[in-house]
C-alpha positions as CSV (number, residue, x, y, z in Angstrom):
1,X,0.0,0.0,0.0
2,X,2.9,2.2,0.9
3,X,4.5,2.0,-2.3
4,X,1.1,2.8,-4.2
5,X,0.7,5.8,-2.6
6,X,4.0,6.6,-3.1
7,X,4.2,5.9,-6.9
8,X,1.0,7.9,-7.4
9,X,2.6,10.7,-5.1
10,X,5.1,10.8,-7.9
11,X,3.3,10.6,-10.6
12,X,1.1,13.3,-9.4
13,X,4.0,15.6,-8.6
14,X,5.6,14.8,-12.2
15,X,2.2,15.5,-13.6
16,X,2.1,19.3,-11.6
17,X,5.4,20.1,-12.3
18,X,5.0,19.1,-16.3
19,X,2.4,21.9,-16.3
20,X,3.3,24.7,-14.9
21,X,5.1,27.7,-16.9
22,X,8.1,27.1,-17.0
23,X,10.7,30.7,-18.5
24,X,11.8,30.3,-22.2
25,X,14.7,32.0,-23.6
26,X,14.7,34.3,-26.5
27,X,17.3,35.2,-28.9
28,X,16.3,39.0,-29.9
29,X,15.5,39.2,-33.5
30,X,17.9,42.0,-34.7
31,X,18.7,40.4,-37.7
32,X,15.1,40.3,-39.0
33,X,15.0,44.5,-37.8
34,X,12.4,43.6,-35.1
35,X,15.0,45.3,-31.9
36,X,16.3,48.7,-31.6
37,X,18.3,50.7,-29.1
38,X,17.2,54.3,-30.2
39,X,18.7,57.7,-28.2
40,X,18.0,61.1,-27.6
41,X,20.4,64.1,-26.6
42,X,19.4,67.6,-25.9
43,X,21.6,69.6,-28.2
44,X,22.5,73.2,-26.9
45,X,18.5,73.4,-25.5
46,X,17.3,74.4,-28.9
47,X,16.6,70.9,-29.9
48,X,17.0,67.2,-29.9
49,X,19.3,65.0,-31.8
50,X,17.9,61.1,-32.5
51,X,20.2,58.3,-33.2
52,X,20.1,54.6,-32.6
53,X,22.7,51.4,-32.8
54,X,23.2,49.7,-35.4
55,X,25.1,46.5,-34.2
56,X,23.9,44.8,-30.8
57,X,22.6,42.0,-30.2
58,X,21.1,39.7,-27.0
59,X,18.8,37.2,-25.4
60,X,16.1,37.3,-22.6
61,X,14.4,34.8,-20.9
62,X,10.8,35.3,-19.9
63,X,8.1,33.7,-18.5
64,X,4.4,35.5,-17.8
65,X,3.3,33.7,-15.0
66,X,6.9,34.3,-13.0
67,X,7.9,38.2,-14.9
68,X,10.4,38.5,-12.1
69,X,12.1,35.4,-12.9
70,X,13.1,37.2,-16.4
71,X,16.6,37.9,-17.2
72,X,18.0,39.9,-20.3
73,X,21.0,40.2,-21.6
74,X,22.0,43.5,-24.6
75,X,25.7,43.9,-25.9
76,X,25.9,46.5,-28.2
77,X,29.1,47.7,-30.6
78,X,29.6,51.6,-29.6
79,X,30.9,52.4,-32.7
80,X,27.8,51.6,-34.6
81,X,25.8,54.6,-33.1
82,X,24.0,56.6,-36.3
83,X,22.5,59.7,-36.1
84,X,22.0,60.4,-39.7
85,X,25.2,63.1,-40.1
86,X,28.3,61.3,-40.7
87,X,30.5,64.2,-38.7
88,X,28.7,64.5,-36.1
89,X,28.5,60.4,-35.7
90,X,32.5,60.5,-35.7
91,X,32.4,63.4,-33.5
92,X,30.3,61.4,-30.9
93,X,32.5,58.3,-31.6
94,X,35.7,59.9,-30.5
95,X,37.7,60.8,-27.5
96,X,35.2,64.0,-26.7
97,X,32.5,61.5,-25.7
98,X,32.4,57.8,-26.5
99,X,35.9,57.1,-26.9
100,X,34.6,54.1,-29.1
101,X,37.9,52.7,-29.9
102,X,38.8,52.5,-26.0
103,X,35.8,51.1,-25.4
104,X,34.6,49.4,-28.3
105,X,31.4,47.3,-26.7
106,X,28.9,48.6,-24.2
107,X,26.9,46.3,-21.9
108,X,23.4,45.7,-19.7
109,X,22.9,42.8,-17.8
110,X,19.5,42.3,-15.6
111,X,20.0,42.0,-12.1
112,X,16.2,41.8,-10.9
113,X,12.9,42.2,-12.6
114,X,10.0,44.2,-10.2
115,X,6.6,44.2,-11.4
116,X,4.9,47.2,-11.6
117,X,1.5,46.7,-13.3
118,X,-0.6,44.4,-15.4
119,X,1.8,44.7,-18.3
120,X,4.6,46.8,-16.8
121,X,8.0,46.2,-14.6
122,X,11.0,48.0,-13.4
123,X,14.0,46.1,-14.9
124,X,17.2,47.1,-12.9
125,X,20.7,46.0,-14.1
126,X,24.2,46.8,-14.7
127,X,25.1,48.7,-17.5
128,X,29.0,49.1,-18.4
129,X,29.3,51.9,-21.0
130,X,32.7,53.8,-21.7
131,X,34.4,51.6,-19.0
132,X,32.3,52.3,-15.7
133,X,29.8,50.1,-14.7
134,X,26.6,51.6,-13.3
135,X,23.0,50.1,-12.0
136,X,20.3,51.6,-14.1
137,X,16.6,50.9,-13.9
138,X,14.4,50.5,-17.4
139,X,11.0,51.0,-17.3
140,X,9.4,47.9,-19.5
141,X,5.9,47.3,-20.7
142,X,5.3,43.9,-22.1
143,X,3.3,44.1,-25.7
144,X,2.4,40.3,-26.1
145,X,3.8,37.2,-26.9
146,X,2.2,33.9,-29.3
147,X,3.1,32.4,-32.8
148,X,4.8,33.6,-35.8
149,X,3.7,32.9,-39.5
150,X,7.0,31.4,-39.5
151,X,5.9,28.5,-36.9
152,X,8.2,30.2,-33.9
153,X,7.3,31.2,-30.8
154,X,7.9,35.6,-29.7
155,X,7.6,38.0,-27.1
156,X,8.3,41.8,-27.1
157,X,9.0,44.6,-25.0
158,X,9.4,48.3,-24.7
159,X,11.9,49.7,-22.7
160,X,13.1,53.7,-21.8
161,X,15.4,55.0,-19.1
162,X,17.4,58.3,-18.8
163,X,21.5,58.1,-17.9
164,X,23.5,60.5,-16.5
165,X,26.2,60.8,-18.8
166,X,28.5,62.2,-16.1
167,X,28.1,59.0,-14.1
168,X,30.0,57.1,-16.9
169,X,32.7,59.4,-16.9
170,X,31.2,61.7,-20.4
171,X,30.6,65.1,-20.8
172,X,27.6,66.2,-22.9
173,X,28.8,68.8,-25.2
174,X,26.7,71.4,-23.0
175,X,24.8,71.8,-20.1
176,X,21.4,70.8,-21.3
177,X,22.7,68.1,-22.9
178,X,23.9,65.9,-19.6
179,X,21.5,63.0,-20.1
180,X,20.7,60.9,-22.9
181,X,17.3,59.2,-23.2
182,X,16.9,55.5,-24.4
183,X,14.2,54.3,-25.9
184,X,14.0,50.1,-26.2
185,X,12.2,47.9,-28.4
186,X,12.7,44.3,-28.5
187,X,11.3,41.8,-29.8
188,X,12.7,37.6,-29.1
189,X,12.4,34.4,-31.3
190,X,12.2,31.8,-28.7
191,X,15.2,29.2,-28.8
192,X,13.8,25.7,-29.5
């Protein structure tokens, strides 16, 4: 008798555990143009300059019935920034601000994932940009997640936070223009 009820014990258990959510890793789909790490300086108060990166890439791992389980993972060439004026982009590339052949890669890793709302969550990580490693919190809104036409699986997110360039050792190129605003969309194919 005691193994039955043990065996069905076990069964049961396997049975629960088979399903319940379990997170799923996503490889962000920059290739297919579906991600972007877009950017925003003041320049001089009068205005605002808009760029993006060209050349990042990353993975996350999500999971809607645990959000703060999720991790994610961006690395991003610094050199590839574009903001549609080729002097100014090698302007912003050099040793005045991004320094990008010092510091050719810049870096966020998730360190915890706080839910916020329905759809929303504070995603607070380390972020290593021109050599100094900061913690930075992004504010994300989950848009959905389901099939693809192409039988894979996706999720997507949008993401914006405002750094201090001074606490990563730049100077804006005035005094209205000492933060730069990020705005994040991103969008994973789930890895089978």
């Amino acid at each position: 008798m005691l193994k039955k009820t043990l065996a069905a014990l076990a069964i049961g258990t396997a049975l629960l555990s088979a399903g319940q959510a379990m997170a799923a890793d996503y490889k962000i789909d920059k290739e297919g143009q579906h991600a972007f790490i877009d950017w925003k300086i003041s320049h001089l108060g009068y205005s605002f300059i808009h760029g993006t990166f060209k050349d990042w890439d990353g993975s996350f791992s999500w999971d809607a019935a645990k959000p703060e389980a999720s991790k994610i993972d961006v690395t991003l060439k610094t050199a590839s920034l574009w903001s549609n004026h080729a002097e100014r982009d090698k302007h912003i590339a050099s040793k005045d601000f991004l320094d990008v052949s010092k510091y050719p890669e810049a870096k966020f890793v998730s360190t915890a994932v706080k839910t916020t709302g329905e759809k929303t969550a504070d995603v607070t990580g380390d972020l290593t940009l021109h050599g100094v490693t900061k913690p930075v919190v992004i504010k994300a809104t989950f848009n959905g997640e389901g099939k693809d036409p192409w039988g894979g699986q996706r999720a997507g997110f949008n993401g914006s936070t405002t750094l201090n360039l001074n606490d990563f050792g730049i100077k804006g190129p005035g005094p209205s223009s000492q933060t730069l605003d990020l705005d994040i969309s991103l969008e994973g194919v789930q890895v089978k």
